[in-house]
C-alpha positions as CSV (number, residue, x, y, z in Angstrom):
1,X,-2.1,5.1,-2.0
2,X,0.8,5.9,0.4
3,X,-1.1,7.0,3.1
4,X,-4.0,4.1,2.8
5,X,-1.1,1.7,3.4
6,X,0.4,3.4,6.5
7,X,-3.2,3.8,8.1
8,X,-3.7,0.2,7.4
9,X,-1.1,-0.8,8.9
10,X,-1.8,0.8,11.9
11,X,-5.2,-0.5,11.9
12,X,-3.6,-4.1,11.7
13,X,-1.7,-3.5,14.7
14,X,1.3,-3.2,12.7
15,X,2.2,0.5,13.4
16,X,6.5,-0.6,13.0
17,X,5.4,-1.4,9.6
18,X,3.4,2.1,9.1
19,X,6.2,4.0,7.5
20,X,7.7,1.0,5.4
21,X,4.0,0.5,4.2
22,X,3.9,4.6,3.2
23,X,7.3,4.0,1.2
24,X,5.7,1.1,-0.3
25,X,3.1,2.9,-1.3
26,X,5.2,5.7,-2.9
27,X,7.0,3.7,-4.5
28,X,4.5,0.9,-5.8
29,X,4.1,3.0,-9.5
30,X,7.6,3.7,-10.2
31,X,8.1,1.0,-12.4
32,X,5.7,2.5,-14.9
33,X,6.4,6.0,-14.3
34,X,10.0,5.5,-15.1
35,X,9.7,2.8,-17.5
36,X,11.7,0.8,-15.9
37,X,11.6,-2.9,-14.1
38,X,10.7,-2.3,-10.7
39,X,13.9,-5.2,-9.7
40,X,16.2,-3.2,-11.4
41,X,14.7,0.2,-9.9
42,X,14.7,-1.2,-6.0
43,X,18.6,-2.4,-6.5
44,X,19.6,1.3,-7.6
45,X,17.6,2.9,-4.0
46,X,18.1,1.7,-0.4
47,X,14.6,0.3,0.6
48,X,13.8,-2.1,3.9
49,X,14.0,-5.8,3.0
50,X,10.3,-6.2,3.4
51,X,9.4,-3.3,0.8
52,X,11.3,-4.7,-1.4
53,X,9.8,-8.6,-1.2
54,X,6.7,-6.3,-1.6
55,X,7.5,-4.6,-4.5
56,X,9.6,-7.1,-6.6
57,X,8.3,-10.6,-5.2
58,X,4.4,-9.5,-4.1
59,X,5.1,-11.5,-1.3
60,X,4.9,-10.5,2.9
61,X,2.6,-8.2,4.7
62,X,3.6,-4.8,3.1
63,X,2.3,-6.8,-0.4
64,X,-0.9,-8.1,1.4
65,X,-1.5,-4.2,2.6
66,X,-0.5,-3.1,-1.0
67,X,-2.9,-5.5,-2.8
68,X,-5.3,-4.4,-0.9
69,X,-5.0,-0.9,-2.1
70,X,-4.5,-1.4,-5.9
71,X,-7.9,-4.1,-5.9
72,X,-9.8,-1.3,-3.9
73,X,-8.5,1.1,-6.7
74,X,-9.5,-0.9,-9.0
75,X,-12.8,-1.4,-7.6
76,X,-12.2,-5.5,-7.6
77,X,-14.9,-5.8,-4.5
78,X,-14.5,-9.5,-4.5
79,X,-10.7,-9.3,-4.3
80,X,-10.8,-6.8,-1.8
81,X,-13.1,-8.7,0.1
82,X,-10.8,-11.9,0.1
83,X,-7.8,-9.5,1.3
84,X,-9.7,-7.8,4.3
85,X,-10.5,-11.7,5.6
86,X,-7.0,-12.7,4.9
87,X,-6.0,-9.4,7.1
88,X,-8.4,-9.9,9.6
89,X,-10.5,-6.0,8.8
90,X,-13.8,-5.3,7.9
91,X,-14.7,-4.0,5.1
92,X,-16.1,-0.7,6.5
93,X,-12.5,0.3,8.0
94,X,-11.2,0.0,4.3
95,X,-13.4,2.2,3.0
96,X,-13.2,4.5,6.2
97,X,-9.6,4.6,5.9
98,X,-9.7,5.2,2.1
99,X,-11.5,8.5,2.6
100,X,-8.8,9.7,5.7
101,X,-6.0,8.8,3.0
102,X,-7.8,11.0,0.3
103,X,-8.6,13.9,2.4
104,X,-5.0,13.8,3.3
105,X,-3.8,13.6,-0.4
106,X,-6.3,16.8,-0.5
107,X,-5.1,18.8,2.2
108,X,-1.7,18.6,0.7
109,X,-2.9,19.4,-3.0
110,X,-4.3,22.6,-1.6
111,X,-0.9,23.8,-0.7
């Protein structure tokens, strides 16, 4: 997921936000891998401002990038649809930038 958001937002002209988008990404599960409430988790680290309106408020363009991850995980086509016309980007570059994002989470599982 990491990697989908900081190819997305390079695709969305937003490459300043690319590495705040792969932290967002990282960091979007920790809530339930720690058992913990993801407010309470983001006070104890030092994230960017806008990762954590992402994280804890679902709100700014990391979130909209983010969102558009978890609903294409989650194979919610209509959802996803509705995101990629909110962000301006077609379908076809999702799913072309989903399979660079899983061949990089594969190269790396080979080490």
């Amino acid at each position: 997921m990491e990697k989908f958001c900081e190819l997305i937002a390079g695709k969305l002209n937003l490459a300043s936000l690319s590495y705040n988008a792969f932290v967002c990404g990282l960091f979007s599960l920790l809530d339930v891998i720690l058992e913990q409430p993801m407010d309470d988790l983001i006070q104890q680290i030092s994230v960017p401002g806008n990762v954590a309106d992402a994280l804890c408020l679902h709100k700014g363009e990391l979130f909209d990038i983010l969102n558009l991850s978890l609903c294409y995980e989650k194979l919610s086509w209509e959802e996803t649809a509705e995101i990629c016309r909110t962000l301006n980007i077609s379908e076809f570059s999702v799913i072309e930038t989903m399979q660079k994002a899983t061949k990089w989470a594969d190269e790396l599982a080979v080490c």
